[in-house]
Residue frames relative to the residue before (quaternion, step in Angstrom):
aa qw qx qy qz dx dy dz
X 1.0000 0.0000 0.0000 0.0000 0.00 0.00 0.00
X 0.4244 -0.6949 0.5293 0.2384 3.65 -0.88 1.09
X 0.4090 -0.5005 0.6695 0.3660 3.79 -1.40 0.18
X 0.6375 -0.5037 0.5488 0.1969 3.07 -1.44 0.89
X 0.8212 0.2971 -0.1485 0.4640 3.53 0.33 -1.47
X 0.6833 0.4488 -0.3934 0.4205 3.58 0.96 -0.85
X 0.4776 0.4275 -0.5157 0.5685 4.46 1.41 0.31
X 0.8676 0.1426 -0.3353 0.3384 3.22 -0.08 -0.16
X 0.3537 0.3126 -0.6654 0.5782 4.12 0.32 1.13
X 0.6488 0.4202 -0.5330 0.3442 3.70 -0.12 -0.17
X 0.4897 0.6293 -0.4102 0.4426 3.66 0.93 -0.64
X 0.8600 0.2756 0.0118 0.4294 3.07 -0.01 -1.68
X 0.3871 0.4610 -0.5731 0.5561 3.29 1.01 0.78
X 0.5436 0.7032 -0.2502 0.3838 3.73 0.74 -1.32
X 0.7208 0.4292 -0.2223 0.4968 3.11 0.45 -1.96
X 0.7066 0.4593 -0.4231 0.3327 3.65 0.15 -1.46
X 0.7886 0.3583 -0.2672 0.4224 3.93 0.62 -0.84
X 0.4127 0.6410 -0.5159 0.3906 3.50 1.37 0.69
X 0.4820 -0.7812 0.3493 0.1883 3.78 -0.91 0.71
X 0.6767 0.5600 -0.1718 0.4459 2.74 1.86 -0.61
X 0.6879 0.3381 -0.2315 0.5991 3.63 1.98 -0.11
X 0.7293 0.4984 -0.3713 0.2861 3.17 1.08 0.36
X 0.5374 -0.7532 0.2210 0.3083 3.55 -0.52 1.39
X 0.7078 -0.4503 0.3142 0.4444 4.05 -1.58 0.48
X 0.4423 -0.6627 0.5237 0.3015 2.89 -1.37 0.46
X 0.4831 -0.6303 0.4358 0.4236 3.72 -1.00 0.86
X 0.2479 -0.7281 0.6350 0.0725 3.96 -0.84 0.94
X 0.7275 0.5496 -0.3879 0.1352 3.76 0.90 0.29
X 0.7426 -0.5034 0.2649 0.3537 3.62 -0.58 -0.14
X 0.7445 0.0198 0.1294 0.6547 2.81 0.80 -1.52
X 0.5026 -0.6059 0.5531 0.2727 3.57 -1.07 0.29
X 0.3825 -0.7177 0.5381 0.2214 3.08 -1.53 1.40
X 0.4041 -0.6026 0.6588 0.1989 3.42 -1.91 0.60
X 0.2580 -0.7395 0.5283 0.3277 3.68 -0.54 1.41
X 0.1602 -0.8021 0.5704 0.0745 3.22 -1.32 -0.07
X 0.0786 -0.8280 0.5430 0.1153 3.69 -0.76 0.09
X 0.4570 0.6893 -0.4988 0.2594 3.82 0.28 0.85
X 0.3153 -0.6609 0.6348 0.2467 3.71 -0.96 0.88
X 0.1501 -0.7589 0.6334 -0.0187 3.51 -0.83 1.45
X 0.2989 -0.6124 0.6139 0.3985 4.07 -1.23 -0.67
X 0.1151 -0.7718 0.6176 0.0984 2.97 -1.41 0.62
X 0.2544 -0.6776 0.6561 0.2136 3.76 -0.71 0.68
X 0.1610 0.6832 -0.7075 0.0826 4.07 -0.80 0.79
X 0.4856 -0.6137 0.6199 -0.0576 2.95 -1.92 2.04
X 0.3676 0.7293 -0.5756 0.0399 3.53 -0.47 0.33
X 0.4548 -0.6845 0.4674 0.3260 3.61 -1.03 0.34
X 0.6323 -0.6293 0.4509 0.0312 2.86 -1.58 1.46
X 0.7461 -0.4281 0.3559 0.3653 3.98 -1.08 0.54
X 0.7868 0.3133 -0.0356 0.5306 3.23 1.09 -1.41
X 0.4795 -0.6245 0.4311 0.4407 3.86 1.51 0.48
X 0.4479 0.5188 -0.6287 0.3674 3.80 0.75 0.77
X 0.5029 -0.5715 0.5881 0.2732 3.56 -1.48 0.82
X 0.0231 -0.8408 0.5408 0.0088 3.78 -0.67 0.91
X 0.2080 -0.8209 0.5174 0.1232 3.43 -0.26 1.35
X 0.0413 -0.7502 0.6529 0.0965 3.50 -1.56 0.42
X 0.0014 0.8274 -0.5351 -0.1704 3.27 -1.36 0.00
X 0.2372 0.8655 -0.4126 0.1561 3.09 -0.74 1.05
X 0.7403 -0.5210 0.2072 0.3710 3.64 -1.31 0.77
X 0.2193 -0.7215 0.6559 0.0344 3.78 -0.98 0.84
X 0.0525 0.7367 -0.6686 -0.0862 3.15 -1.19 0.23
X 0.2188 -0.8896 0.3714 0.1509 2.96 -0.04 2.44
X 0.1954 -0.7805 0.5559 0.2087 4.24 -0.73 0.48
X 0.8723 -0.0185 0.0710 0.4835 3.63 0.54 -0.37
X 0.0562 -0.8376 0.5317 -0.1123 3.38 -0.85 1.60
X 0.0077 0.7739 -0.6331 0.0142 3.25 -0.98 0.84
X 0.6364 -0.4965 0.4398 0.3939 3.75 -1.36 0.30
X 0.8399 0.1937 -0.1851 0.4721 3.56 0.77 0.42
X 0.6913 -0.0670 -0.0647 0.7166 3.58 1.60 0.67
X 0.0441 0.6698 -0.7402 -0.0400 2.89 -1.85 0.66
X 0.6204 -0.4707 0.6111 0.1417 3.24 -2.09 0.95
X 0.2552 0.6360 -0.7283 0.0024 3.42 -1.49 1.03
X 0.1680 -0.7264 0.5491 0.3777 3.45 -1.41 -0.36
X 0.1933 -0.7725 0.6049 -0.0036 3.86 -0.74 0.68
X 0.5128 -0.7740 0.3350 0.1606 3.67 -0.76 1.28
X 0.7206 0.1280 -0.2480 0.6347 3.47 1.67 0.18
X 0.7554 -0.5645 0.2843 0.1729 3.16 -1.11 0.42
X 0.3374 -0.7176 0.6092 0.0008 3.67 -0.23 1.32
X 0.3518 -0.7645 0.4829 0.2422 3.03 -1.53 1.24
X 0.6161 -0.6445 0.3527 0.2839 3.41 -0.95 -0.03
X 0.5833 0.4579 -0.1416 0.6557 3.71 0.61 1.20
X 0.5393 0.7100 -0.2723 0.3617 3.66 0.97 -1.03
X 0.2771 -0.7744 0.5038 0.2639 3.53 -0.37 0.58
X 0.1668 -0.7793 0.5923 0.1186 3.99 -0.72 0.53
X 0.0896 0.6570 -0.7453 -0.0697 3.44 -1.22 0.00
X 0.3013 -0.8093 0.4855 -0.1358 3.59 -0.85 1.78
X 0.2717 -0.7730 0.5489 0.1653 3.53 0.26 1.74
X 0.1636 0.6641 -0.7225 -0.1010 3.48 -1.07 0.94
X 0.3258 -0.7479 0.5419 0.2023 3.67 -1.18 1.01
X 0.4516 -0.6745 0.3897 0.4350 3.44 -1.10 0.07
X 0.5902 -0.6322 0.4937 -0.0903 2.27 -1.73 0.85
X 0.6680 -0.3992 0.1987 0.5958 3.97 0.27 1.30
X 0.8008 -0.1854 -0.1147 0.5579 4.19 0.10 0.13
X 0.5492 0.5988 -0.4736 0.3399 3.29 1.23 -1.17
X 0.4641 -0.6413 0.5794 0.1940 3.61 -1.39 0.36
X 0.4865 -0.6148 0.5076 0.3574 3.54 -0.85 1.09
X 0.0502 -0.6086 0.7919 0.0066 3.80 -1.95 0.33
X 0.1296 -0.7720 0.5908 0.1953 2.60 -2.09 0.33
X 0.1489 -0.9022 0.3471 0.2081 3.17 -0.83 0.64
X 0.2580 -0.8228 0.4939 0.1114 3.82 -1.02 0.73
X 0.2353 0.7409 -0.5797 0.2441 3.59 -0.57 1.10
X 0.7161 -0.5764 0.3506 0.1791 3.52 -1.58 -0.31
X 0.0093 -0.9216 0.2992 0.2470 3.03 0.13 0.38
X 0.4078 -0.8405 0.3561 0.0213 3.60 -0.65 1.53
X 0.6936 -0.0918 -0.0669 0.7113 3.82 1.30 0.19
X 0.2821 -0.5505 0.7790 -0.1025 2.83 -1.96 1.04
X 0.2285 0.7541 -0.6157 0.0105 3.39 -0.49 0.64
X 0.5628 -0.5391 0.5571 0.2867 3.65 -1.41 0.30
X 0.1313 -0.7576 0.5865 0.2545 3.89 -0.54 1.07
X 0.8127 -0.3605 0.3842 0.2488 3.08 -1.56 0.49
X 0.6790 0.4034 -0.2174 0.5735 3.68 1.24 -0.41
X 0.3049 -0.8235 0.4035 0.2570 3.20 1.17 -0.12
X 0.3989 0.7598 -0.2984 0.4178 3.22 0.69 0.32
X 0.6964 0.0563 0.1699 0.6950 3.68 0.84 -1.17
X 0.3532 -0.6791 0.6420 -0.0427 2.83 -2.10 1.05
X 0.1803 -0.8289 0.5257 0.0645 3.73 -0.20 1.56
X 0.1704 -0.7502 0.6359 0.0609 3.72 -0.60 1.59
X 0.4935 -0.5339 0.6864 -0.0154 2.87 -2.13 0.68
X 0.3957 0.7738 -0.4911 0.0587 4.05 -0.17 0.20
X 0.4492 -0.6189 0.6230 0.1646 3.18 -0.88 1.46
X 0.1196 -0.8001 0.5852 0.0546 3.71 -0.86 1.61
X 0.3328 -0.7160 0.6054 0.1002 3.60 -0.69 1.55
X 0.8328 0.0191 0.0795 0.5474 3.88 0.36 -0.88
X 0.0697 0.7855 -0.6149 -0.0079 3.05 -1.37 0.46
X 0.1859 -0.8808 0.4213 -0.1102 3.09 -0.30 1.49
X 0.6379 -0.5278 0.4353 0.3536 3.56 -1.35 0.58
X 0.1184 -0.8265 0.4768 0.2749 3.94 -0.41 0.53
């Protein structure tokens, strides 16, 4: 007769070295700093006809790190587009700005909002 518990830690010993349940590996550098602040962004991207088209518009910034940061924004953003992200200051911290690329756009699940990805090239006193 089998132990109950000692089939199932056997499972889940199983499971943990299965490949197919077990989760990505983290590929970043530096660790992100969460955040919550609705910044502007101004984003450049080229146009059908190779014209440079500028926008500007509200971000709402969720995570930042010295080499990317996380926003979500309510329409969609192309993929490639350079950004540069007014951040003001903030009770002492001093405002910056930052300029980089921006590398996914995805559609949340509420449909509603769009969860970006930018790849931060500079970051700069504002």
């Amino acid at each position: 007769m089998t132990n109950h518990s000692t089939a199932t830690r056997h499972e889940s010993l199983h499971l943990a070295h299965d490949t197919n349940t077990s989760l990505p590996l983290e590929r970043r550098r530096y660790s992100r700093q969460t955040v919550e602040q609705r910044v502007t962004a101004a984003v450049t991207s080229l146009g059908d006809d190779s014209d440079t088209d500028l926008r500007i518009c509200s971000l709402l910034l969720t995570d930042l790190s010295p080499a990317g940061a996380g926003a979500m924004v309510q329409e969609p953003l192309p993929i490639g587009a350079q950004i540069t992200v007014f951040c003001p200051p903030h009770g002492a911290e001093p405002g910056f700005d930052l300029q980089g690329t921006i590398v996914r756009c995805q559609r949340q699940s509420d449909g509603k909002a769009y969860s970006l990805g930018i790849q931060v090239l500079a970051r700069m006193a504002a």
